[in-house]
C-alpha positions as CSV (number, residue, x, y, z in Angstrom):
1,X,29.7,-1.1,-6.9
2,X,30.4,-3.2,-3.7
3,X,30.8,-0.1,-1.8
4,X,27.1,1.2,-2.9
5,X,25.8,-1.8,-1.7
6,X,27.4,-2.4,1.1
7,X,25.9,1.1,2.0
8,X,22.3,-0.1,0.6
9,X,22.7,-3.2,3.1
10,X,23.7,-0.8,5.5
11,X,21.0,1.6,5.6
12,X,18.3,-0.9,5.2
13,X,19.6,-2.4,8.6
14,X,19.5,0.6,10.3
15,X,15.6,1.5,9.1
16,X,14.6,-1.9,9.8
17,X,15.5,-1.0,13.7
18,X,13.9,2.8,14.0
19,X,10.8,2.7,15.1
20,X,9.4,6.0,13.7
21,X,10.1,4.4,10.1
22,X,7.9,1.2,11.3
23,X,5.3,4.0,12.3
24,X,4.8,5.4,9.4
25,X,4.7,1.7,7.9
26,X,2.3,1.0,10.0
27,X,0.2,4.2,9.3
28,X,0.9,3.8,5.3
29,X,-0.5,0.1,5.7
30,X,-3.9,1.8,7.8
31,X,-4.2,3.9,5.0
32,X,-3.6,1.3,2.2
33,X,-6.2,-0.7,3.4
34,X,-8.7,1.7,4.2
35,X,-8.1,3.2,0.9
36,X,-8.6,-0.7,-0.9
37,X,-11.9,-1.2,0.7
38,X,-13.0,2.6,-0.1
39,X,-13.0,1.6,-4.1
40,X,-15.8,-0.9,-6.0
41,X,-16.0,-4.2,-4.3
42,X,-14.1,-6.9,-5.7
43,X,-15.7,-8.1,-9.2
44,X,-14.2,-11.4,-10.9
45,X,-16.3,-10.7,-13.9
46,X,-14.9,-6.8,-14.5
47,X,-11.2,-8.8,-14.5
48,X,-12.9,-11.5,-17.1
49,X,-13.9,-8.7,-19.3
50,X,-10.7,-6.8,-19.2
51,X,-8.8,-10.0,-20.0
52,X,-10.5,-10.0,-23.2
53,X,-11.0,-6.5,-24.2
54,X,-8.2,-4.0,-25.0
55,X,-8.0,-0.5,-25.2
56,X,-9.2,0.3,-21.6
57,X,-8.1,2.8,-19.3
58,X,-9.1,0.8,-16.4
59,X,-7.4,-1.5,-14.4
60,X,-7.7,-3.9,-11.9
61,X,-6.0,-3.7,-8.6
62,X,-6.6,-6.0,-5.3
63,X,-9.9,-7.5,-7.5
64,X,-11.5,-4.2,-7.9
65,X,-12.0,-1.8,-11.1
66,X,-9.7,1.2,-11.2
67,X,-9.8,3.9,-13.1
68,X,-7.1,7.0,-11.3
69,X,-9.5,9.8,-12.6
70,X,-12.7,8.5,-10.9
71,X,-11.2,7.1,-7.6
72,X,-11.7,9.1,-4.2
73,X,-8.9,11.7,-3.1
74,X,-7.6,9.8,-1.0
75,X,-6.9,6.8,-3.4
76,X,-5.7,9.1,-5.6
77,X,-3.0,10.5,-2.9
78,X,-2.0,7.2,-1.8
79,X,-0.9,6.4,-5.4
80,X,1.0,9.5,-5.6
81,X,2.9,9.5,-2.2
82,X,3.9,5.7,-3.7
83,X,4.3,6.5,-6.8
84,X,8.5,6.0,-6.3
85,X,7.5,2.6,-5.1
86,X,5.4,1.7,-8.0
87,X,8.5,2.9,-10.2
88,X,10.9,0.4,-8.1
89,X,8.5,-2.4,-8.5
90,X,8.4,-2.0,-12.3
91,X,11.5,-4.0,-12.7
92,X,10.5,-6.8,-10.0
93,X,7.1,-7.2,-11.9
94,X,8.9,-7.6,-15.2
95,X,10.6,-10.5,-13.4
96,X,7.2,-11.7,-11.5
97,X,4.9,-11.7,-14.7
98,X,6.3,-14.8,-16.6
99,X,6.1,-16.2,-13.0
100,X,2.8,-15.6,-13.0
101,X,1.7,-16.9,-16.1
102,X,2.9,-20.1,-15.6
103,X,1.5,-20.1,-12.5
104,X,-2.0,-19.7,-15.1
105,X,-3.0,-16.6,-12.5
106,X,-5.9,-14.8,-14.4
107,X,-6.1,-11.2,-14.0
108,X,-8.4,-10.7,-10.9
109,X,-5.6,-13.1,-8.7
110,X,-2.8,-11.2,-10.2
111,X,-4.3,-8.3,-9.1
112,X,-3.8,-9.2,-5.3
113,X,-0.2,-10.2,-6.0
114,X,0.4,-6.8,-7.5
115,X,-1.5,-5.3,-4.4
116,X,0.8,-7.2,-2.1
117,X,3.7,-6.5,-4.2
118,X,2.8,-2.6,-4.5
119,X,2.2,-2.6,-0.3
120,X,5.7,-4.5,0.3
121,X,7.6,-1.9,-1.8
122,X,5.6,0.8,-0.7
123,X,6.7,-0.4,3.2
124,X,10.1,-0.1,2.2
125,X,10.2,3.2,0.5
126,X,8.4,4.5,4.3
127,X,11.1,2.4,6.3
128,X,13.2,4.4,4.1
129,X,11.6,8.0,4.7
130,X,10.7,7.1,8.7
131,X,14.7,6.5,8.8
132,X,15.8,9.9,7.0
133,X,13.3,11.7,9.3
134,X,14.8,10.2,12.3
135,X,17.8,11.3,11.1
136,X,16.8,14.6,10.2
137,X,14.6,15.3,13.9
138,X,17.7,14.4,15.7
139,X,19.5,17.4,14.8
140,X,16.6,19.6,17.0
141,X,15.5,19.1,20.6
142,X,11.9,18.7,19.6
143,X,12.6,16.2,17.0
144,X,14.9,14.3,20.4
145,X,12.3,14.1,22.3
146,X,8.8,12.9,19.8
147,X,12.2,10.3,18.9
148,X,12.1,9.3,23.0
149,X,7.9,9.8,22.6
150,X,8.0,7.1,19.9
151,X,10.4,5.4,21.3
152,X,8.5,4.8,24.9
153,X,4.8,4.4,23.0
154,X,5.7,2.2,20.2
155,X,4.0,-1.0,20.9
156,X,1.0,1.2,22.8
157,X,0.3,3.2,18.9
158,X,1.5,-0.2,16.9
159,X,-1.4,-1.8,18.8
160,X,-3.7,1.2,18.6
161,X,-3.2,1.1,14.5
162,X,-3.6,-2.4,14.2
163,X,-7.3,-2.4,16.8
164,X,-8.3,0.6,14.3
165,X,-7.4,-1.0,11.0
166,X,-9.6,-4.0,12.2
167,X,-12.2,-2.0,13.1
168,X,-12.3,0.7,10.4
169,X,-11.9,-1.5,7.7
170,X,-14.6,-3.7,7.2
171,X,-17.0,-0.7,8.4
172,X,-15.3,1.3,5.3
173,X,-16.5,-1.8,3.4
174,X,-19.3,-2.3,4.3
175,X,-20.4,1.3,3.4
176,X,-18.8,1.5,-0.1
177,X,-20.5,-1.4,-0.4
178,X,-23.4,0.5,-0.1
179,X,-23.2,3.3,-1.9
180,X,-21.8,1.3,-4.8
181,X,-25.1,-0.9,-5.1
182,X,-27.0,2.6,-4.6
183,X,-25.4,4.4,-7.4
184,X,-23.8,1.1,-9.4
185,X,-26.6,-1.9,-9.1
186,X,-23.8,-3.8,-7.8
187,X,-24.7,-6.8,-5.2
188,X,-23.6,-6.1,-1.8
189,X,-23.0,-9.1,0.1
């Protein structure tokens, strides 16, 4: 058991340092984002009503309605590729949720600490993958040198993802904002 974790500890230091895992963290967080602000806006009174009425299929996740079956492909994908994650964070959740209701969090906050929760995992399962992919382009020449590419450009495309996420999302907002009060009624603000 020590020697399992030992190698867990292990591992997890070595993808905290590669920089093509942090990449595709960073790209995975563009993405998460992008595909938050592409559902409903937030709505505190769709939480209150799921609070009190059971039998649903729809949830709430980051303060908006979600239903899986009527959410846009790429919302759909991104819960797919992180589905592993979401299956890892079932056991911290277990431990968060009594947490959480002392804490007297209704529904619609509890969604964002189940967002934040689902995005933290979901960084660690790509730290994870970025660091077997390094490991696996090593073995070629071209997979050497996009390693050196990443390597020399890292804080040039950290930067350019970070400028585009703050630029992209509250664009990607601002029109689902609009075509949810077009088809929805829903306020936009």
């Amino acid at each position: 058991m020590a020697l399992r974790l030992k190698r867990i500890v292990a591992f997890s230091q070595v993808a905290l340092r590669s920089r093509l895992a942090w990449v595709l963290v960073c790209l995975h967080a563009v993405w998460f984002f992008l595909a938050i602000t592409n559902m409903l806006p937030p709505s505190r009174e769709s939480a209150k009503l799921l609070e009190h009425f059971s039998g649903s299929t729809t949830a709430i996740f980051a303060g908006r309605p979600f239903h899986f079956a009527y959410e846009s492909l790429a919302v759909q994908f991104q819960f797919l590729v992180d589905l592993p994650s979401m299956i890892a964070a079932i056991p911290v959740d277990l431990l968060l949720s009594p947490l959480m209701r002392l804490a007297r969090l209704d529904l619609y906050s509890g969604s964002y600490v189940g967002a934040g929760l689902s995005l933290m995992l979901a960084s660690c399962q790509w730290l994870a993958v970025g660091k077997l992919l390094e490991s696996w382009r090593s073995f070629s020449n071209w997979g050497e040198s996009f390693l050196a590419w990443v390597q020399r450009w890292f804080a040039l495309v950290a930067a350019l993802v970070l400028l585009f996420t703050t630029v992209a999302t509250p664009l990607v907002s601002a029109h689902s904002r609009t075509l949810a009060h077009q088809r929805h009624a829903i306020p936009s603000r």
